[in-house]
PDB file of N, CA, C, O and CB in Angstrom:
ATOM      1  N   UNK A   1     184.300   9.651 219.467  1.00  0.00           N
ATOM      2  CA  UNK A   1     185.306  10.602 219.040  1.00  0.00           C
ATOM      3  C   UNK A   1     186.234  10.904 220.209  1.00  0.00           C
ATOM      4  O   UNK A   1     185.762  11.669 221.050  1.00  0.00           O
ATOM      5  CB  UNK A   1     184.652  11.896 218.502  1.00  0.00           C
ATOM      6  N   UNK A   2     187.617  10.389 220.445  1.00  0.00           N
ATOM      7  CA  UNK A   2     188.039  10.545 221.430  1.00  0.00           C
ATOM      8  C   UNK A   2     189.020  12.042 221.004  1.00  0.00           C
ATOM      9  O   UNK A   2     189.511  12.422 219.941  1.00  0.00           O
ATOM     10  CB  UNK A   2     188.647   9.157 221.941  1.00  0.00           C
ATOM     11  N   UNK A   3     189.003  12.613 222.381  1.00  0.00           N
ATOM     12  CA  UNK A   3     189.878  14.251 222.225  1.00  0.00           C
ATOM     13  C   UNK A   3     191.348  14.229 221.647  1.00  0.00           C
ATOM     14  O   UNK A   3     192.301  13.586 222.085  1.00  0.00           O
ATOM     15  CB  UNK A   3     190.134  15.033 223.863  1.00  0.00           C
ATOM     16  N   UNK A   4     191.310  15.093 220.547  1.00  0.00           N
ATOM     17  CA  UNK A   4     192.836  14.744 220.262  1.00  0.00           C
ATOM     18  C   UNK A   4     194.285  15.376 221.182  1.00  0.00           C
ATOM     19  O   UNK A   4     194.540  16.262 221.998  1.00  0.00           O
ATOM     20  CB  UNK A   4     193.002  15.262 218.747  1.00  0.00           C
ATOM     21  N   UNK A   5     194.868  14.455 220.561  1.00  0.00           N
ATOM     22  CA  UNK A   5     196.360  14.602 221.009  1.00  0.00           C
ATOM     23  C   UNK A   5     197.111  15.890 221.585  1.00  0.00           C
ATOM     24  O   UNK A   5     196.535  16.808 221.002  1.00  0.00           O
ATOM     25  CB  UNK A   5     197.087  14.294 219.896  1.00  0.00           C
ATOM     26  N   UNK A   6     197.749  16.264 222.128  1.00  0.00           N
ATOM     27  CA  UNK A   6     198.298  17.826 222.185  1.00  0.00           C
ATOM     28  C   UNK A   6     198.816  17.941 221.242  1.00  0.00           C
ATOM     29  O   UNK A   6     198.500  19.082 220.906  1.00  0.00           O
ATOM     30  CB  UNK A   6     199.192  18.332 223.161  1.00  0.00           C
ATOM     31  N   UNK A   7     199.602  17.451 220.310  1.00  0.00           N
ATOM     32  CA  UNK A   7     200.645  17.661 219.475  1.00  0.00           C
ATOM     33  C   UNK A   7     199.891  17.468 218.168  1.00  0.00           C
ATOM     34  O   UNK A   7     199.380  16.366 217.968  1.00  0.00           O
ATOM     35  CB  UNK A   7     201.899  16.722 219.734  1.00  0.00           C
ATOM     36  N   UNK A   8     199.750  18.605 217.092  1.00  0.00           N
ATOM     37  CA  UNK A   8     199.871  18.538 215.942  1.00  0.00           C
ATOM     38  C   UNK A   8     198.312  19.139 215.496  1.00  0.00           C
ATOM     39  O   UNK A   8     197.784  19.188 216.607  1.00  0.00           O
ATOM     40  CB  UNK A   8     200.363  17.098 215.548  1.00  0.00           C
ATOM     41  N   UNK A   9     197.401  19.564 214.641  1.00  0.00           N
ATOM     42  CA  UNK A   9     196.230  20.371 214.196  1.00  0.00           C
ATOM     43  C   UNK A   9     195.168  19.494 214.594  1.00  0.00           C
ATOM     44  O   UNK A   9     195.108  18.281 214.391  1.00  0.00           O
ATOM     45  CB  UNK A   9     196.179  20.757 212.630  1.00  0.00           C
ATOM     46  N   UNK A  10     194.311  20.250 215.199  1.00  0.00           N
ATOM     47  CA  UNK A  10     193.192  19.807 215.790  1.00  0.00           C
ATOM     48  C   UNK A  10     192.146  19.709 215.179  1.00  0.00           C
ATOM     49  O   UNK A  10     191.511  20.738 214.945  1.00  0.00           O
ATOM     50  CB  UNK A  10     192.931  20.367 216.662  1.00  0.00           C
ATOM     51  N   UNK A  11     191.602  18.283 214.690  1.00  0.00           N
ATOM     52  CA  UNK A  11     190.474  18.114 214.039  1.00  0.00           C
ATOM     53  C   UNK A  11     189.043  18.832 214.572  1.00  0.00           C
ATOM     54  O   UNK A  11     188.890  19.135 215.755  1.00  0.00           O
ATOM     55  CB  UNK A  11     190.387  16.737 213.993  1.00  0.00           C
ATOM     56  N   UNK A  12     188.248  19.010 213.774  1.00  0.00           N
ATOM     57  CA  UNK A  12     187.032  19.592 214.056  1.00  0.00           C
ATOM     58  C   UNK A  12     186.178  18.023 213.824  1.00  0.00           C
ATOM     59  O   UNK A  12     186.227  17.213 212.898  1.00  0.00           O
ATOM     60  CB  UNK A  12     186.623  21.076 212.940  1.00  0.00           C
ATOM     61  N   UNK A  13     185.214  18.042 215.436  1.00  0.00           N
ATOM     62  CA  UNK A  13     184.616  17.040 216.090  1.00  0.00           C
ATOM     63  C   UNK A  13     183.220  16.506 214.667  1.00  0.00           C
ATOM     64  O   UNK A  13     182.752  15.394 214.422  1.00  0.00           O
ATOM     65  CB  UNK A  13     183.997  17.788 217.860  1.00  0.00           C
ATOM     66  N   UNK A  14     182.982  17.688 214.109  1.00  0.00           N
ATOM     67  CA  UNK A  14     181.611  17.736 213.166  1.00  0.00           C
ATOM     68  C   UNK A  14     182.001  16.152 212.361  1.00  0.00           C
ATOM     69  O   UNK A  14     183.097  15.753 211.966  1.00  0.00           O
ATOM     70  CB  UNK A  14     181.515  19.478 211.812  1.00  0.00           C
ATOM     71  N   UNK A  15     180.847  15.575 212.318  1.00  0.00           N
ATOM     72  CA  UNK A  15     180.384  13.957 211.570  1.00  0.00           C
ATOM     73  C   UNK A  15     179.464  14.249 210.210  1.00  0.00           C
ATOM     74  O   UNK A  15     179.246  13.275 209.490  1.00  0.00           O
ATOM     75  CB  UNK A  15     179.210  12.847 212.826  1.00  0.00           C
ATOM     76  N   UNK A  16     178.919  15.530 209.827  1.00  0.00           N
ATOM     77  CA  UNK A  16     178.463  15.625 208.828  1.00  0.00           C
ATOM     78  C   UNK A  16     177.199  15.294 209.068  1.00  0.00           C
ATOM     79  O   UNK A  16     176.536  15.054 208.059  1.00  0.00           O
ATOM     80  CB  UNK A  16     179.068  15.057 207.974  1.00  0.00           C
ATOM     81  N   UNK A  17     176.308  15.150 210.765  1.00  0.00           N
ATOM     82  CA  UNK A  17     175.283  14.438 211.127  1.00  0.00           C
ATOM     83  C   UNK A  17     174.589  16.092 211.873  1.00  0.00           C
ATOM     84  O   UNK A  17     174.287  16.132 213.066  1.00  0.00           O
ATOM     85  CB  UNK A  17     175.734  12.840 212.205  1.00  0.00           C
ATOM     86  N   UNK A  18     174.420  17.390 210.904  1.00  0.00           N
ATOM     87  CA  UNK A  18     173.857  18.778 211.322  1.00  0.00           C
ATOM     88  C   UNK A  18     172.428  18.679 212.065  1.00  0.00           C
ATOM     89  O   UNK A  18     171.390  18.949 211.460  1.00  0.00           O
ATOM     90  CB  UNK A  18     173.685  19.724 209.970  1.00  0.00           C
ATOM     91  N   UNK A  19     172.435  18.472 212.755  1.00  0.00           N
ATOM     92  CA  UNK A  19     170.901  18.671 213.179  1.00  0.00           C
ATOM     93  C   UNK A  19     170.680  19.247 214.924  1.00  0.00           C
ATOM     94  O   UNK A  19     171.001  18.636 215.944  1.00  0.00           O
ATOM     95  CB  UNK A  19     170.090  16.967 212.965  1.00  0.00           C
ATOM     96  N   UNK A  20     170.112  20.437 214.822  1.00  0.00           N
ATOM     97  CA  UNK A  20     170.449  20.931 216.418  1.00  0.00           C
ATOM     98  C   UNK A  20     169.178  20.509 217.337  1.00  0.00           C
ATOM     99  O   UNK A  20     168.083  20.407 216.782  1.00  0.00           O
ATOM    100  CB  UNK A  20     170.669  22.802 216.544  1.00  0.00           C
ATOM    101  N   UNK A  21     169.274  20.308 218.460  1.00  0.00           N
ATOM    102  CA  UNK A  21     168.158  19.397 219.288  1.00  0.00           C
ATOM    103  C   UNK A  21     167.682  21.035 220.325  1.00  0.00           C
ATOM    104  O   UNK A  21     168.272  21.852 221.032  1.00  0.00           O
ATOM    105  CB  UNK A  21     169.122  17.548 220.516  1.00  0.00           C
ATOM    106  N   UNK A  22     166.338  20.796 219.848  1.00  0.00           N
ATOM    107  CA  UNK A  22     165.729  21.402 220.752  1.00  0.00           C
ATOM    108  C   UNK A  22     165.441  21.573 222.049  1.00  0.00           C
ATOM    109  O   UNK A  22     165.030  22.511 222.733  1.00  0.00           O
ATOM    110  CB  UNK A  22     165.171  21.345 220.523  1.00  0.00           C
ATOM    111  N   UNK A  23     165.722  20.556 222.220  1.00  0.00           N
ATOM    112  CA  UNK A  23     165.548  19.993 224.224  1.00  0.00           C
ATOM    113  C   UNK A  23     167.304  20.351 224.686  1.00  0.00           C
ATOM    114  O   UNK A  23     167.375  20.896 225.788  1.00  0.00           O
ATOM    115  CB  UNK A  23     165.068  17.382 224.572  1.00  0.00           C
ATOM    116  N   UNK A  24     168.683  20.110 223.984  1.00  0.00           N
ATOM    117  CA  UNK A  24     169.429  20.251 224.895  1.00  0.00           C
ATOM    118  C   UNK A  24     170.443  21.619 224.092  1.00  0.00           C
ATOM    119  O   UNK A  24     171.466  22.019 224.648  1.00  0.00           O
ATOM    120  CB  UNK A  24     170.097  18.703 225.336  1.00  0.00           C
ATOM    121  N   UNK A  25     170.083  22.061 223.084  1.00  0.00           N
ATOM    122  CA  UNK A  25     170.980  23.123 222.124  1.00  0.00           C
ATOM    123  C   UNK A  25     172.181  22.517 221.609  1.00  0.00           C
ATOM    124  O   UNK A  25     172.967  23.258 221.017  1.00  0.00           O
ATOM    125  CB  UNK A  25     171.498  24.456 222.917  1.00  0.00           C
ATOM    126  N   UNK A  26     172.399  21.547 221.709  1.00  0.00           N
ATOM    127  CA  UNK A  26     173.239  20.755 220.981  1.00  0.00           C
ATOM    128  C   UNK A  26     173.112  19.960 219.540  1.00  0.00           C
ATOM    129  O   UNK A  26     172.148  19.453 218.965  1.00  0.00           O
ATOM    130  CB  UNK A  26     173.456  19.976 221.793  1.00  0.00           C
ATOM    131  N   UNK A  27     174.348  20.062 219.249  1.00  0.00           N
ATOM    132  CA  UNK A  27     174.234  19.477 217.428  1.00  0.00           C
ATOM    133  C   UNK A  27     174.281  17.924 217.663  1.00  0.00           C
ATOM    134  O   UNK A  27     175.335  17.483 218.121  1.00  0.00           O
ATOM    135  CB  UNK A  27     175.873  20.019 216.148  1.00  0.00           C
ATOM    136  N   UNK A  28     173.188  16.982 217.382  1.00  0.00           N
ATOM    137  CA  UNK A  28     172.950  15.531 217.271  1.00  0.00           C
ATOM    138  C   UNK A  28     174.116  14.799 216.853  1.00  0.00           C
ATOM    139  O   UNK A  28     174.311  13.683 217.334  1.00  0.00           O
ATOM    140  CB  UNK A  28     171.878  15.236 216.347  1.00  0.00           C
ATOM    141  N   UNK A  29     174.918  15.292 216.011  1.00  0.00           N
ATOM    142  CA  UNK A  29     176.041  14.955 215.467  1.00  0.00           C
ATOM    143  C   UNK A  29     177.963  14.645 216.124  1.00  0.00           C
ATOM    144  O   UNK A  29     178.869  13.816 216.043  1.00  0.00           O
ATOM    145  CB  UNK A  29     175.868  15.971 214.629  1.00  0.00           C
ATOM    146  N   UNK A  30     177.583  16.201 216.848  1.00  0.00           N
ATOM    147  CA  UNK A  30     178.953  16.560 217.066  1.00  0.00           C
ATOM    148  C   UNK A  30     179.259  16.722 218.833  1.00  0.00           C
ATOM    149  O   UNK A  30     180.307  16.627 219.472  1.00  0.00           O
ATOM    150  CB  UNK A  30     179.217  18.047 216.169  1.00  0.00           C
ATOM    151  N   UNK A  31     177.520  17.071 219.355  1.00  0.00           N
ATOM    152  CA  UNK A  31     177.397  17.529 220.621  1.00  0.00           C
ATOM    153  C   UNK A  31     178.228  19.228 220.693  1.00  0.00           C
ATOM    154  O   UNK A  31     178.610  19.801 221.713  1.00  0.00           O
ATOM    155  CB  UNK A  31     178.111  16.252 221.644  1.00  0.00           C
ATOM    156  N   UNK A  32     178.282  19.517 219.849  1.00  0.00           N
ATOM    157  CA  UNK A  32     178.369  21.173 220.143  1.00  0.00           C
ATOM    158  C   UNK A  32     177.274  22.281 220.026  1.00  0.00           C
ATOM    159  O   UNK A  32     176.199  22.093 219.457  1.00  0.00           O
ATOM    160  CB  UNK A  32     179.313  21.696 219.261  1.00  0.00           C
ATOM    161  N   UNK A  33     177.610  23.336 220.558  1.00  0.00           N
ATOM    162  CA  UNK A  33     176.919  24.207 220.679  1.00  0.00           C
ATOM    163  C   UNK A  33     177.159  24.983 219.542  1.00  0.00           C
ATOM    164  O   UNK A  33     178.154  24.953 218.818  1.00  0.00           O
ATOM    165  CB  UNK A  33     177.029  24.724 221.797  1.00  0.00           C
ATOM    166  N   UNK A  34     175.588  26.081 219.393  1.00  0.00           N
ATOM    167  CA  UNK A  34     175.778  26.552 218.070  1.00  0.00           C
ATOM    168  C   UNK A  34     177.008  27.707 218.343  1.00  0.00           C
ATOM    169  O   UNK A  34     177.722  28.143 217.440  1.00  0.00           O
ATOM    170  CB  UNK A  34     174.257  27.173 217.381  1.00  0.00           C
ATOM    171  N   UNK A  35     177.075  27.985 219.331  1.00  0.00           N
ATOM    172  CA  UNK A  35     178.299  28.953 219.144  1.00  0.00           C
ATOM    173  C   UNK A  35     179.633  28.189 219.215  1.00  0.00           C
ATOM    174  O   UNK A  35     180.529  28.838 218.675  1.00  0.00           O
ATOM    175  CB  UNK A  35     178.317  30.111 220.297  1.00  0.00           C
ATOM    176  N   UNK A  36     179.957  27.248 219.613  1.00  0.00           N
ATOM    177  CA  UNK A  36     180.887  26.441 219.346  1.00  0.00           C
ATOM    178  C   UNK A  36     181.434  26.122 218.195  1.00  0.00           C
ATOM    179  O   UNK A  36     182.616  26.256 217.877  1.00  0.00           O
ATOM    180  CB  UNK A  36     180.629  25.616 219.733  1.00  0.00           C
ATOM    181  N   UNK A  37     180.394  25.614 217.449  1.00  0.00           N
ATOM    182  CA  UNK A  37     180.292  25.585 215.746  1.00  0.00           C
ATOM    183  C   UNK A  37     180.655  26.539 214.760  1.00  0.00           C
ATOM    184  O   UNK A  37     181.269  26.316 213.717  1.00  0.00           O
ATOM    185  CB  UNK A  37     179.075  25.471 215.363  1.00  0.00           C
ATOM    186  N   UNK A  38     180.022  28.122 215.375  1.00  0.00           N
ATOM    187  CA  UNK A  38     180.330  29.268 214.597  1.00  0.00           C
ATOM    188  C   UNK A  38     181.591  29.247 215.182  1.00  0.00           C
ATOM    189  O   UNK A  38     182.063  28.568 214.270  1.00  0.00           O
ATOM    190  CB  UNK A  38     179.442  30.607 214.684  1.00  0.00           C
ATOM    191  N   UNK A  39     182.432  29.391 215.840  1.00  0.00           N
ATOM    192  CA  UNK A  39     183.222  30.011 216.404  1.00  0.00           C
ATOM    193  C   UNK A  39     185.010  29.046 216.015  1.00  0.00           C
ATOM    194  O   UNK A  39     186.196  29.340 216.163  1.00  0.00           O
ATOM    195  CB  UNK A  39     182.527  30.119 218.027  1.00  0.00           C
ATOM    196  N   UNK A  40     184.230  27.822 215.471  1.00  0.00           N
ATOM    197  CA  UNK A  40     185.682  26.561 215.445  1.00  0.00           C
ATOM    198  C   UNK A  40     186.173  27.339 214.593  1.00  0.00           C
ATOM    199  O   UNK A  40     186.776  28.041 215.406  1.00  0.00           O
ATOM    200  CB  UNK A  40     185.605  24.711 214.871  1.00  0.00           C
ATOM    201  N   UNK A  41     186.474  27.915 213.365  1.00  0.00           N
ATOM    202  CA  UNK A  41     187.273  28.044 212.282  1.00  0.00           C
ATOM    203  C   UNK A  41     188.432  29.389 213.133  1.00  0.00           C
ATOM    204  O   UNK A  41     189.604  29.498 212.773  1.00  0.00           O
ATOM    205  CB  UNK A  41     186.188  28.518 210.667  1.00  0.00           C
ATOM    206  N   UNK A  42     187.948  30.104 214.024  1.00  0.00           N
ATOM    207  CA  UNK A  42     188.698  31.301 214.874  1.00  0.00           C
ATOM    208  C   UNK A  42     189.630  30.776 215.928  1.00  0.00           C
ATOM    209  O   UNK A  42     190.702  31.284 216.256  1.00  0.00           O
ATOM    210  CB  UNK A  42     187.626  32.264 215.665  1.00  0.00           C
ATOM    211  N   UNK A  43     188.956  29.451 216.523  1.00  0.00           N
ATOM    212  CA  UNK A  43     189.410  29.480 217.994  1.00  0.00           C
ATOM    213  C   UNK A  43     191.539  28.274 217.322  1.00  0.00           C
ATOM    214  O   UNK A  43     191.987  27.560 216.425  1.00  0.00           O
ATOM    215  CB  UNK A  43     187.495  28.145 219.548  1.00  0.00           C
ATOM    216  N   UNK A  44     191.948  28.958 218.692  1.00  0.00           N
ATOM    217  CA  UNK A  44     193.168  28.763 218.542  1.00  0.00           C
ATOM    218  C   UNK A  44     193.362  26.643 219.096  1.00  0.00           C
ATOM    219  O   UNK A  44     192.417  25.972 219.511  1.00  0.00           O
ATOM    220  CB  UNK A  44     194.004  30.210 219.643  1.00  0.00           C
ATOM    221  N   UNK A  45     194.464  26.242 218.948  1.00  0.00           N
ATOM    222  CA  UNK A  45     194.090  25.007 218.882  1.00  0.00           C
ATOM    223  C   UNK A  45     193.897  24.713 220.456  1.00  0.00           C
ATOM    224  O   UNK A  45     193.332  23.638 220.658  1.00  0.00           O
ATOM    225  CB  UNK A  45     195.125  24.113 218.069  1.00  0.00           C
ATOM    226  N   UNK A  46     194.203  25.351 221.477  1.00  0.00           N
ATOM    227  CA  UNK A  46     194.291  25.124 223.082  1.00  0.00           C
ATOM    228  C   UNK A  46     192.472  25.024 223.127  1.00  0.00           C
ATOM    229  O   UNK A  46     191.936  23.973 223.479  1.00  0.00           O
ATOM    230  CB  UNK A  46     195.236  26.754 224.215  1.00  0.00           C
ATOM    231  N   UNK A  47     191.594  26.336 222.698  1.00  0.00           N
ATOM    232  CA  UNK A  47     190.179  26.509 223.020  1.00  0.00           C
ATOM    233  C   UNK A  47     189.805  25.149 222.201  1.00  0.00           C
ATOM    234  O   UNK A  47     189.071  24.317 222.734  1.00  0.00           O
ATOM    235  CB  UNK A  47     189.404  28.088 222.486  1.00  0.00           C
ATOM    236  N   UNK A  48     190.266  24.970 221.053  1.00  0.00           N
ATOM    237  CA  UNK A  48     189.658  23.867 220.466  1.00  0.00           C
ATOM    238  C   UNK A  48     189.884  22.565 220.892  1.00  0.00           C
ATOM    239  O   UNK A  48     189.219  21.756 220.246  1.00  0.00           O
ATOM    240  CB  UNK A  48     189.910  23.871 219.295  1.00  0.00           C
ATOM    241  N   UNK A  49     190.458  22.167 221.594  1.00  0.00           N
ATOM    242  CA  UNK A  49     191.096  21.272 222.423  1.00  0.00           C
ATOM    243  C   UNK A  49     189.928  21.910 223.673  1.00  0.00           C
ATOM    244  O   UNK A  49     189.083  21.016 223.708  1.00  0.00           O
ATOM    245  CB  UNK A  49     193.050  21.448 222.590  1.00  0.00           C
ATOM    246  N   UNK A  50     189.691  22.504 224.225  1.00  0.00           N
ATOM    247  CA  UNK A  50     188.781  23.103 225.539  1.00  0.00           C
ATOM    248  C   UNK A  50     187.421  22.288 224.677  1.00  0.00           C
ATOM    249  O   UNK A  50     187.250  21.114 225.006  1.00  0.00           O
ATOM    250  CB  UNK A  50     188.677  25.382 225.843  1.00  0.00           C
ATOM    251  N   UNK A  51     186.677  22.737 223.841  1.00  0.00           N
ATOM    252  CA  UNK A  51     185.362  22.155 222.911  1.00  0.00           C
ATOM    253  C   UNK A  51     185.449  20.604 223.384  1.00  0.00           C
ATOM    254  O   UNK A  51     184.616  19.913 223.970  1.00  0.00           O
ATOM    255  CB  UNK A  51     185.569  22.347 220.910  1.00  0.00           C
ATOM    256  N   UNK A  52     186.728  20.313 222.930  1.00  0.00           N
ATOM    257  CA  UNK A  52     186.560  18.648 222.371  1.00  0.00           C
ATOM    258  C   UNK A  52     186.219  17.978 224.170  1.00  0.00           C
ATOM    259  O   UNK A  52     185.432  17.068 224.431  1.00  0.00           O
ATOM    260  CB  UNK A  52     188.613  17.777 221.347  1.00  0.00           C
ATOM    261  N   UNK A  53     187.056  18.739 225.159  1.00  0.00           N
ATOM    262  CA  UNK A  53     186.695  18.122 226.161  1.00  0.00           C
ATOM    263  C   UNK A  53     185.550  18.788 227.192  1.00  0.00           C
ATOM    264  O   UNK A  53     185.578  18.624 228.411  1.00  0.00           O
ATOM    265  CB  UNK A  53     187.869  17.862 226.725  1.00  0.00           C
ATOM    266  N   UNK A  54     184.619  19.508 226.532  1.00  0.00           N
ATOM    267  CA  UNK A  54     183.224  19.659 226.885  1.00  0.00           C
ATOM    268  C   UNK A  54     182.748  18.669 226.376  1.00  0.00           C
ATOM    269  O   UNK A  54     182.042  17.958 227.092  1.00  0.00           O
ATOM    270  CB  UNK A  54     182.531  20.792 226.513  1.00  0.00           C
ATOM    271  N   UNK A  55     182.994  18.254 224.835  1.00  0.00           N
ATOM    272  CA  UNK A  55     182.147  17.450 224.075  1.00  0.00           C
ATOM    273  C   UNK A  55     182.033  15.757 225.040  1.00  0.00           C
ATOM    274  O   UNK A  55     181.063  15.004 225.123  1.00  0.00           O
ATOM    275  CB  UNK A  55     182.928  17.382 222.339  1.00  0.00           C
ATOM    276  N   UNK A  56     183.081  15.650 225.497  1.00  0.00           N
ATOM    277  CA  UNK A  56     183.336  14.750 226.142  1.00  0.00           C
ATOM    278  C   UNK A  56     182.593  14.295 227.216  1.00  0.00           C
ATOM    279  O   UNK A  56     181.897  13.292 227.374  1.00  0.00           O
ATOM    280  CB  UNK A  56     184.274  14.924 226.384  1.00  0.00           C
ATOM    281  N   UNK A  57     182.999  15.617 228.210  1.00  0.00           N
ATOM    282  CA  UNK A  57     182.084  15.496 229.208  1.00  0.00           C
ATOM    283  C   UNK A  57     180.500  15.337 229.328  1.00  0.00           C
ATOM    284  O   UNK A  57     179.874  15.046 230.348  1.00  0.00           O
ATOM    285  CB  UNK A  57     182.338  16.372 229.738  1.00  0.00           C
ATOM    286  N   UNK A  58     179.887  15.648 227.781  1.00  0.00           N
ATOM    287  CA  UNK A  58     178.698  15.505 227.166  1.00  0.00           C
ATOM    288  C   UNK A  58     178.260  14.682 227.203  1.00  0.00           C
ATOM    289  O   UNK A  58     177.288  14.357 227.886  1.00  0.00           O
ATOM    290  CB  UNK A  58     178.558  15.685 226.263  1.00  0.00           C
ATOM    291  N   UNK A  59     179.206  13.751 226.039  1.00  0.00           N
ATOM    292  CA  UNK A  59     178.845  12.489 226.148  1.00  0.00           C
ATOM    293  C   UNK A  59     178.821  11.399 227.883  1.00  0.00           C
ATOM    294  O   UNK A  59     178.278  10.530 228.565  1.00  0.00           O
ATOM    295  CB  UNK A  59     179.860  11.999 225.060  1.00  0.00           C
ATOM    296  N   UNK A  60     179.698  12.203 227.754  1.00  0.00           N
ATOM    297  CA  UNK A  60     179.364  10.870 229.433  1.00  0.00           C
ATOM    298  C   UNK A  60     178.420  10.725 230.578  1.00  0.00           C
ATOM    299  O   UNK A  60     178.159   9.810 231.359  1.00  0.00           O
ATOM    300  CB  UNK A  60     180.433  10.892 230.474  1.00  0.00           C
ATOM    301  N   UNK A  61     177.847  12.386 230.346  1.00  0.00           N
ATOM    302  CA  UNK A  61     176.775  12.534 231.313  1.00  0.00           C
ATOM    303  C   UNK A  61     175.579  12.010 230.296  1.00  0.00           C
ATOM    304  O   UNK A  61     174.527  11.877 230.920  1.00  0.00           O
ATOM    305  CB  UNK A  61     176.605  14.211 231.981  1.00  0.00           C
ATOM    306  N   UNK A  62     175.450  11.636 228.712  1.00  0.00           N
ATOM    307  CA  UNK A  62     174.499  11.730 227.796  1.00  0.00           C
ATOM    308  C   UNK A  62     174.250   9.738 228.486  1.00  0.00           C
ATOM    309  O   UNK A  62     173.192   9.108 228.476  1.00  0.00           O
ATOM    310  CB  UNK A  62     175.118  12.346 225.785  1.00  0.00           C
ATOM    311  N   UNK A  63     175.802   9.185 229.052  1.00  0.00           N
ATOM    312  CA  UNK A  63     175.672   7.544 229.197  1.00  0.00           C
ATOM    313  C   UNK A  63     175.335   7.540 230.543  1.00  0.00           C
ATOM    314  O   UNK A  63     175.367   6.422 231.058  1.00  0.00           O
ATOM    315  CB  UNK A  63     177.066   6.541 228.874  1.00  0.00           C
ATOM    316  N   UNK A  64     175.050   8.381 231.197  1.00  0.00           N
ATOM    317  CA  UNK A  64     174.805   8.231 232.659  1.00  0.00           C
ATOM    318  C   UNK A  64     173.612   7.930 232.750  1.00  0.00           C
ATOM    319  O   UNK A  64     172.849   8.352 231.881  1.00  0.00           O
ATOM    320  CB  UNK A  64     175.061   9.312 233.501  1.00  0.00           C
ATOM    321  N   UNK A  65     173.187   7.243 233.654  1.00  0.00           N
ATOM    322  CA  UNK A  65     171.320   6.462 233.565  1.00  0.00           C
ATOM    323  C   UNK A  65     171.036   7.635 234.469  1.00  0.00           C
ATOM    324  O   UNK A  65     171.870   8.105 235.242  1.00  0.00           O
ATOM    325  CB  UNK A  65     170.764   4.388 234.432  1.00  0.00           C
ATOM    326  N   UNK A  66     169.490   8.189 234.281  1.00  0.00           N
ATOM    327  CA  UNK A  66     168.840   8.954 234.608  1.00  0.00           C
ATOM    328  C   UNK A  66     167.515   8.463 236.062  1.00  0.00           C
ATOM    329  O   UNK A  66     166.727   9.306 236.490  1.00  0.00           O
ATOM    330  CB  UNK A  66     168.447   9.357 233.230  1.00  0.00           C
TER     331      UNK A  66
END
């Protein structure tokens, strides 16, 4: 899921894949947090744009070898 664009309504990251992981508090699906999740339908499109590039940074530390 790459972060969207500046210009124009900001998709919500959710895949329809709900399931929250016990080991890191993240949604298996989307890599958000449950307050992230509650909170998308409020946040303005700049914070939601802020989410997408946590989500990001998620993933890349999720490809980093341990």
């Amino acid at each position: 899921m790459p972060r969207p664009l500046a210009a124009g309504p900001v998709p919500s990251p959710c895949i329809s894949v709900c399931r929250m992981s016990e080991a890191t508090g993240l949604c298996e699906g989307c890599l958000r947090t449950l307050d992230e999740i509650a909170a998308w339908s409020v946040l303005d499109d700049e914070q939601r744009r802020a989410v997408w590039d946590a989500i990001a940074l998620r993933r890349a530390a999720r490809a980093q070898p341990t």
